[in-house]
C-alpha positions, 0 to 999 in steps of 0.5 A: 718812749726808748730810752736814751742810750750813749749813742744818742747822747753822743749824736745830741752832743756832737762828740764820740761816744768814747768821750760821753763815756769818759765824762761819765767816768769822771775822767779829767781828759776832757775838756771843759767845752765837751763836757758842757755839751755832754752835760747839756746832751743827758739833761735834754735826753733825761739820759740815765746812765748804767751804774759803773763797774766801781760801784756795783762792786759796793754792794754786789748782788752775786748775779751774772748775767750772759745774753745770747742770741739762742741755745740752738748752737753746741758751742754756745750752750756748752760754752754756758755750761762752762761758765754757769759751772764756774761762776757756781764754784765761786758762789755766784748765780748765773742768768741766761737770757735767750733773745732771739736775735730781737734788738730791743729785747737784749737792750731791756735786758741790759736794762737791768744793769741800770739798777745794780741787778746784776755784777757783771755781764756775758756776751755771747755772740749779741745782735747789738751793734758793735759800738753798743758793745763798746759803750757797754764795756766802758762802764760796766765788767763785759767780757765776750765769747764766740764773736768778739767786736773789736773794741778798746773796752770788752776783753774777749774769749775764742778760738782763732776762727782764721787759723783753725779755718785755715788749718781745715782748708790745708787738711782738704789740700793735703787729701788731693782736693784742688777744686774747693768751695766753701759754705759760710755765714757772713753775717757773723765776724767768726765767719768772715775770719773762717772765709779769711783762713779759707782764702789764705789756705787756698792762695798759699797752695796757688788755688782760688776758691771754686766757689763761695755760697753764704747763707741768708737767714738762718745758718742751719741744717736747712741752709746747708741743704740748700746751698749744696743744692746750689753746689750740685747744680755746677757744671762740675762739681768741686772736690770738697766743701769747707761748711761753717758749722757742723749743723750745716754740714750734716745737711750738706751731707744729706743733700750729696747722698740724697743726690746719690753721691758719695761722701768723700769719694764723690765730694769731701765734707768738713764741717766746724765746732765738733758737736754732737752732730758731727758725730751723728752724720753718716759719715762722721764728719772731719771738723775743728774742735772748739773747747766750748767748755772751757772758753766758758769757764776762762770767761768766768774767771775774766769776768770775775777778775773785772768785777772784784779787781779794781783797776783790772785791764779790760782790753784784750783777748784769750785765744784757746786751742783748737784742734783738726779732727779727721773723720771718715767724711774726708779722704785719707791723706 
């Protein structure tokens, strides 16, 4: 049988789940009706709930924990790289658990947080529902990176996805492109942000979107060819292509040249994230750098300061820079 989380605890009560946590926090601004029907809700559930942040840190075990999806993404695992560098400088042991994507494999590993396994927990861009998160973030040291939920609780670390989309877009403008369009992936809030700064860069300068492809599934190399396909296919074809990610970009790339087209004279390219594959493409790709590393290191020092700092604010969010680098797989302004 599941074990019963806040949520259900919630649903059993008839009260929101920022009121379960507050019962399990002791807090006095609830009232005494709720608090019956939270109390009657965790009997009937047999509902443990997680240890909380005071009281791990009583006997802390020196164990961070970071969930991810996958390693697939650069800027997740160099954002790892960052935060395991970190938390080793400050004499803790960090613990990466991969989860593929599966729901019930993160909530068993968030299991571990139950017992006092671990002091504090990473999130990097989870498959868990955002009000999970939240729950989360009520009672335990959370802190996100990459994909931030919008909660009262989880403090988070990122660049401003909206920004540095907008930012590329102006830079496609600028080179002469009118017609622009865009590969995205919906899925994930970051890209929803990048479609927004996409859409604002093209509104400002009096433009609308050629076109907008987003990929189902999985947002790689393959998903890239696939919709500059589609891309190819138009009746005429755009001047350039925003992509969401260098990965996908590389296979836009290979499916124009493969069309024998020519980047950027035929068709500009600009890509997202600066990793290696950006590099590797032929032509290099324009791009917006992300500082993985060091959003892993100031994620670290934010966690650090939830799990020793009693009574340290939770909320909020830590933007870093980031910046425009022209390549060869865009015009020259």
């Amino acid at each position: 049988m599941a074990r019963a989380t806040v949520q259900d605890v919630a649903k059993t009560a008839g009260v929101s789940v920022g009121t379960v946590s507050r019962v399990l926090n002791g807090s006095p601004a609830v009232s005494a009706s709720s608090r019956e029907k939270v109390a009657g809700a965790i009997r009937q559930l047999n509902y443990r709930p997680l240890a909380s942040a005071r009281d791990l840190r009583r006997d802390r075990t020196m164990r961070v924990l970071a969930l991810s999806k996958n390693l697939d993404s650069p800027v997740i695992s160099e954002a790892f790289r960052g935060f395991g560098d970190a938390a080793a400088e400050a004499g803790y042991v960090s613990l990466i658990a991969p989860t593929s994507g599966d729901l019930e494999r993160e909530q068993q590993l968030v299991d571990m947080l139950r017992n006092g396994s671990v002091d504090g927990l990473i999130l990097f861009s989870p498959t868990m529902p955002d009000e999970d998160v939240e729950a989360l973030a009520e009672q335990l040291s959370v802190v996100q990176v990459c994909e931030i939920v919008d909660s009262e609780a989880a403090f988070g670390v990122s660049i401003d996805d909206r920004q540095a989309a907008y930012d590329i877009t102006r830079h496609l403008i600028r080179t002469g492109a009118r017609r622009l369009a865009m590969i995205g992936n919906q899925a994930a809030r970051s890209g929803r942000l990048r479609e927004q700064g996409f859409r604002e860069a093209l509104s400002q300068a009096g433009l609308t979107a050629e076109q907008t492809l987003f990929a189902t599934g999985t947002f790689d190399f393959h998903a890239g060819r696939r919709l500059a396909r589609e891309l190819l296919a138009m009746d005429r074809l755009p001047d350039a292509v925003f992509c969401g990610s260098d990965t996908v970009a590389a296979g836009c790339v290979r499916e124009i040249t493969d069309a024998g087209l020519r980047v950027p004279d035929d068709l500009a390219v600009a890509g997202f994230d600066d990793s290696i594959q950006a590099e590797m493409c032929v032509p290099e790709l324009t791009t917006i750098r992300q500082p993985a590393y060091d959003m892993g290191r100031v994620a670290f020092q934010a966690l650090l300061e939830r799990m020793t700092g009693p009574g340290a604010h939770r909320r909020g969010r830590t933007f870093l820079p980031h910046e425009l680098v022209i390549r060869d797989s865009t015009k020259i302004q």
